[in-house]
N, C-alpha and C positions, 0 to 999 in steps of 0.2 A: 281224920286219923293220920293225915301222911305227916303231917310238921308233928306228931307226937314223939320225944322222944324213943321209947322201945322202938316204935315201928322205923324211925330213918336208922336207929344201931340194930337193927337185926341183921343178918344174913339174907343173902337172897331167897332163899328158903323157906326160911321164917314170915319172910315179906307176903311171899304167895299164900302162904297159911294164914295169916293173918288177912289177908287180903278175901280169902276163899271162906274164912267165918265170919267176916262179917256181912259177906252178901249171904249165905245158910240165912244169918239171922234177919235181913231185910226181906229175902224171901219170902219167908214166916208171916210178914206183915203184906208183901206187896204180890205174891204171886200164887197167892190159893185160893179156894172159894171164889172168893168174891173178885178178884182179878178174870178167871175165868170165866166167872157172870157176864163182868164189864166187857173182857174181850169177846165173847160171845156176840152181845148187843151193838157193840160198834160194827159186829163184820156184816150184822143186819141192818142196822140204819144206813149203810153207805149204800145201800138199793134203793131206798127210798126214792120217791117219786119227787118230781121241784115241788110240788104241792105239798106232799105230806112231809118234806123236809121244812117249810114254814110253818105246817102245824105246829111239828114239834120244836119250830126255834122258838115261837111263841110262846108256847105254851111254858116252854123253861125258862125263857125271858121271864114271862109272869110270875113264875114262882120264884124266881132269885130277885127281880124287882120288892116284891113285897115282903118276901125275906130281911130286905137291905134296910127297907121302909121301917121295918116291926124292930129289929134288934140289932143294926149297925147305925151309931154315935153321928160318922161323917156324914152318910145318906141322910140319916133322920132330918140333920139341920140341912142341910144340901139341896134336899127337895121340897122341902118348908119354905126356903127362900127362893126357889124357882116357881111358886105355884104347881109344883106336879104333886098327885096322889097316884097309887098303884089304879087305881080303879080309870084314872088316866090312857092306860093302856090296854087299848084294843085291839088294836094294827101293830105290826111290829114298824110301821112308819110312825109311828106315835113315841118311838125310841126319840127320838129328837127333840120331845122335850124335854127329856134330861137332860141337862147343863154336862160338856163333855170335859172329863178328868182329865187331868195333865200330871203329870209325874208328880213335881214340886206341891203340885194338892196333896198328892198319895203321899207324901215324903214331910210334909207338915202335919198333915193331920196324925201319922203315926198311930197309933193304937186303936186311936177313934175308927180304924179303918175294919178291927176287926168285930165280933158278933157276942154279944154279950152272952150270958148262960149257955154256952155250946161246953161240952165237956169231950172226953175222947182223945186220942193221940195227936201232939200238934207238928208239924216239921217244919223249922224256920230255915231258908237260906237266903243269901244274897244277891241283889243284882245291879249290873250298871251301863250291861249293855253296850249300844255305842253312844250314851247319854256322858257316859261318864260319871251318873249320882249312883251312888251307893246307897239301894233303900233292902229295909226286911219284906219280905216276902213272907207271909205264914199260911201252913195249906191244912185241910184235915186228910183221914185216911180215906173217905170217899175218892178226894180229890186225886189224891197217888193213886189210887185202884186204877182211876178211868184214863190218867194220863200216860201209867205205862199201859195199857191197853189201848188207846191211840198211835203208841210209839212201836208197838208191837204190830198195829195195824200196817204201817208204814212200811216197818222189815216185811209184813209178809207181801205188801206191795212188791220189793225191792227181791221175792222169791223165800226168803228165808223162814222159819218155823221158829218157836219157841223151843231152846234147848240144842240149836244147832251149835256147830263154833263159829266164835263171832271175834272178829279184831275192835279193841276198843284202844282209838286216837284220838284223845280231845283232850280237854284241860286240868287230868288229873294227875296230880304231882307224884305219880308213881314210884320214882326213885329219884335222891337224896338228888339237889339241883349239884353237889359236890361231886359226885362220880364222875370219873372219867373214863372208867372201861364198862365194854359191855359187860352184861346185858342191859339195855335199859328199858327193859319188858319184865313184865311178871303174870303167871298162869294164877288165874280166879278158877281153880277149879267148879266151887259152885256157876258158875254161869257160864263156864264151857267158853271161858273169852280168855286172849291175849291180851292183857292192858299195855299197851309201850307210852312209853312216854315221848309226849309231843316237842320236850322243853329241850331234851339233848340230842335231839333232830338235826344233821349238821351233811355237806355232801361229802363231808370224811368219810362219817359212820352210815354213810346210806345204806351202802352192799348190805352192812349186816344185819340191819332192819329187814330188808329185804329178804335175805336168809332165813331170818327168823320166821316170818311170814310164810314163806315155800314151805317151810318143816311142817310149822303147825297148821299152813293148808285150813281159812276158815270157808265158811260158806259163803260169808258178808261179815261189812263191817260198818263199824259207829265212826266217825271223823270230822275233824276240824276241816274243811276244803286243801287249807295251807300245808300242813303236812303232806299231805294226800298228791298235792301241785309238787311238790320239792323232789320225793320219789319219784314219779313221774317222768319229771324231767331227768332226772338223772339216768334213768333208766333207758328214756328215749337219744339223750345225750352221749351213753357209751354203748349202745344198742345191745344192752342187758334185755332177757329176754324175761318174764315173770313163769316159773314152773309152777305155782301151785294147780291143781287140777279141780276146787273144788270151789272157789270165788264164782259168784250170782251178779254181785252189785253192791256199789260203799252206798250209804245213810246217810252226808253232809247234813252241816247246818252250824249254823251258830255264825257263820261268815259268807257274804256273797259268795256265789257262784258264776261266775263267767262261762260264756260259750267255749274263751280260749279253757279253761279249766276244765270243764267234761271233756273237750277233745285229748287234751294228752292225759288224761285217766284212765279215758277209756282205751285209747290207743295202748298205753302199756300195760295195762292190767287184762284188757281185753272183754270188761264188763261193764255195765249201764252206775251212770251215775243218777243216784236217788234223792233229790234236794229236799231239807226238807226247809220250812221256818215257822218259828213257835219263840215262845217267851218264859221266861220268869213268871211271869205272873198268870200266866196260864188261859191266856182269852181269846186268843186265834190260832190256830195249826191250818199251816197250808205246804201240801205235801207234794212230790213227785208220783203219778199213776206209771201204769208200765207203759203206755206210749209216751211217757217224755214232757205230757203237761202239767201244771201246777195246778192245784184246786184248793180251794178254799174248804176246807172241812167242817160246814154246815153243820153239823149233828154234835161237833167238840165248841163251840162258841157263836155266837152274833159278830159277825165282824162286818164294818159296813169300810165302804173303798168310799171316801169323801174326794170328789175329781178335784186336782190342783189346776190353776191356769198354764204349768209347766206338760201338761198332760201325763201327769202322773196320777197316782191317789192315794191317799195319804191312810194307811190304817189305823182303824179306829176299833177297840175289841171288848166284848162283856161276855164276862164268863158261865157259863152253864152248873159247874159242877162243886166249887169250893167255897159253901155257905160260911164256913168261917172268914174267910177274907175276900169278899165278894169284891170282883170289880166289873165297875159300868159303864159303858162309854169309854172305856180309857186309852187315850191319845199313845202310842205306841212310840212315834217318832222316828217310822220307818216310812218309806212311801214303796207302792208296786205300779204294776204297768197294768191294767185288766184286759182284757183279751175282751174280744165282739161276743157281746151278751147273746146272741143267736147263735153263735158257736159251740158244739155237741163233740165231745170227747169221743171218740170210735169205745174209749174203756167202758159207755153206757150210765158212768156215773153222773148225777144229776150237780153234784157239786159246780159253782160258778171254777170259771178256768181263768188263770194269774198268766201273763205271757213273760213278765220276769218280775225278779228284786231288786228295785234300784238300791234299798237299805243294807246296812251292814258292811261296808267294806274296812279292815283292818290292816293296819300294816304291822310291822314286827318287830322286836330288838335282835340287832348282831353281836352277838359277845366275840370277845376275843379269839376265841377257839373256832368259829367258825358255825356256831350254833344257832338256827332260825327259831328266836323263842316269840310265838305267838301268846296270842289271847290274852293279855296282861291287864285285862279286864278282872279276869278271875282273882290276881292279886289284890288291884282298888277297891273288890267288892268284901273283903275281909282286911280293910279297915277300919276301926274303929270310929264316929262319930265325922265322917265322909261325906261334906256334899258331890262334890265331885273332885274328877282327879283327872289328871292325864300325863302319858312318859312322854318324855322327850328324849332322844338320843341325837345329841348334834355333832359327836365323834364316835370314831369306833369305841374308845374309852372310857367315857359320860354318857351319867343315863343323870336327867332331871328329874324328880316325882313332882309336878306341881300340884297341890291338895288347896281345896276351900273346905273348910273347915262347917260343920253347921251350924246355923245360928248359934251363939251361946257354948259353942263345944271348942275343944281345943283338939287336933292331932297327932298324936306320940309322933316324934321324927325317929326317932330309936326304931320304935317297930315298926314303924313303913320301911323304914331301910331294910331291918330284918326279914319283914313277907316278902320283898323285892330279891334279897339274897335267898330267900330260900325258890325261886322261880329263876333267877337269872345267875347264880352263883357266885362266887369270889374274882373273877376278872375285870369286871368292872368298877370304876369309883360310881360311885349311887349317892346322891344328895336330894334333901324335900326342900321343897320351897311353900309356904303357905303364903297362895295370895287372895285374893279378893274375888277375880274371875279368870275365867278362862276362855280366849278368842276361842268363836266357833268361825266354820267355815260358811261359803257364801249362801249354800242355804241351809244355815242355820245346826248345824252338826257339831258335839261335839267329839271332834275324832280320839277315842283313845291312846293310839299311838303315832306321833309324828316322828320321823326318824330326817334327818337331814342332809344323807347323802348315801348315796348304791352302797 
């Protein structure tokens, strides 16, 4: 809705209104009945015992396995040609003989990926992660039920309740990448959140952010880590003090978290940072508990840690919950650190414990004005006909899009320029380059944004 024209010529006003009915209307679908069912269920399963959490990974394994088997295209031949049948699987170490998914599978097979005769409300978005491929994603309304009730689970980890006020800083293009004066926040009244925008985030306009924030006083919030870092430090930089009286704990995720990153968060906001990481495509959540560790959340996906020779482990996720776009085995292209399998959370949760993420770390474009515009993932991923992409910014001045195009597709340079101007605004020259590939890094990464100098 934000690159619609009515909603960037409105009024600030109008913005919030507009803003405030369309979550009313998402509500409707994602926060009644059947939300409260789900969130219900999840705040029971996280008791579960190590035992009766394999039952149940099992046993949903099973039933999305043969799901996959009966009425998804890719699977059907997928596992025809590996020798596996569902009846295969007895042990959830019998996972393994599933041949393991790689993006470019999921990104070729295309449609074959989703479930033939399923009927029902469908939600497509896109992702690309720090892959840099842009593929569809398509979920049903099970699926939304159980993920915002996951994510709900996590806030009330982090203290917070359904319905409290909440700060929402991440990648939603809230107001016109044009503006230059504040505000660049707008009040959702349905969901009791502050949205600001991440993109005109700069350590000019900190103070005011900051301001904004004291006023509206949330309980918690939703964030990018990056914006989150930038206040911070400013704050801690001019020994700005944080008044609001009624902050719990921020909800990160989408970008590594660093030790040094919880330290000056916490330090100036004076609350617990809450990590979380989860995907697109919906096949592992692994969250921060209120002691500060990472857990694997069992009871939301299968995710198995495949140990690298670098001592890491590479995650691997199969999803429980979205029969329309089942995914198994599917290679993520993130690696963790796992923490000593003997090791017992004091929080009593049986979930396995993650000791960090080595995955996800992003850098950022500088615009002229001074502005830290993160996550420009979120631009690559609403291009059209996108294998992959990456910016490049090698002066303060230029920004590169380099695009591969997918097989047989060709790329509008026109409107990559334009989703790029609406994310990073008219200061910078912005040019596409379509090539063939794009260097990844030494293990194998490829980084969304490469910036080339402080």
């Amino acid at each position: 809705m934000y690159s619609n024209p009515i909603y960037k010529n409105s009024p600030d006003w109008l913005q919030s209104t507009l803003l405030s009915l369309r979550s009313y209307a998402r509500g409707a679908l994602r926060e009644g009945a059947a939300f409260r069912r789900e969130l219900n269920d999840v705040q029971k399963t996280q008791w579960l015992s190590a035992n009766e959490l394999q039952a149940l990974q099992l046993a949903r394994v099973q039933k999305v396995v043969s799901h996959a088997a009966a009425h998804v295209p890719y699977y059907r031949d997928a596992f025809k040609a590996a020798g596996f049948t569902p009846a295969d699987l007895v042990t959830l170490d019998d996972i393994k003989k599933i041949p393991l998914l790689t993006k470019r599978q999921a990104f070729d097979a295309g449609d074959r990926m989703l479930a033939e005769g399923m009927v029902g409300p469908r939600f497509t978005n896109s992702t690309s992660g720090t892959t840099g491929m842009s593929m569809k994603v398509v979920r049903d309304l099970h699926s939304i039920n159980r993920e915002n009730a996951f994510n709900w689970r996590q806030s009330i980890w982090a203290g917070a309740q359904p319905g409290v006020k909440r700060l929402w800083l991440r990648g939603d293009a809230i107001v016109p990448a044009s503006d230059r004066a504040a505000p660049f926040w707008r009040f959702n009244k349905a969901d009791n959140t502050l949205m600001m925008s991440a993109y005109h985030l700069s350590e000019r306009n900190a103070d005011a952010y900051i301001k904004a924030l004291e006023e509206f006083d949330p309980v918690f919030g939703m964030a990018y880590p990056s914006p989150m870092v930038l206040l911070a430090r400013h704050m801690l930089n001019t020994g700005r003090t944080y008044r609001g009286k009624s902050l719990k704990g921020f909800v990160t995720s989408s970008e590594t978290v660093t030790d040094e990153h919880r330290r000056v968060i916490e330090a100036a906001f004076g609350c617990k940072v809450f990590d979380q990481y989860c995907s697109a495509e919906r096949v592992t959540f692994i969250g921060t508990c209120e002691h500060g560790n990472y857990h694997v959340n069992s009871d939301y996906g299968l995710t198995e840690l495949i140990p690298q020779p670098d001592g890491t482990c590479e995650v691997v996720g199969t999803s429980f919950d979205n029969m329309l776009m089942p995914w198994i085995r599917y290679r993520l292209g993130d690696a963790v650190v796992a923490a000593d399998p003997k090791y017992q959370c004091p929080c009593g949760r049986a979930f396995p414990v993650v000791e960090r993420i080595v995955g996800r770390v992003e850098d950022y474009v500088l615009t002229p004005d001074g502005r830290h515009v993160f996550m420009m993932s979120n631009m690559l991923d609403a291009i059209p006909n996108l294998l992959e992409g990456q910016v490049r910014q090698d002066t303060p001045e230029d920004v590169t899009i380099l695009v591969v195009p997918a097989p047989g597709k060709t790329v509008d340079v026109a409107d990559a320029v334009k989703r790029a101007r609406e994310q990073l605004g008219d200061g910078l020259r912005i040019k596409v380059e379509t090539v063939a590939s794009i260097p990844r890094t030494s293990n194998g990464k490829l980084r969304v944004v490469v910036r080339g100098f402080k």
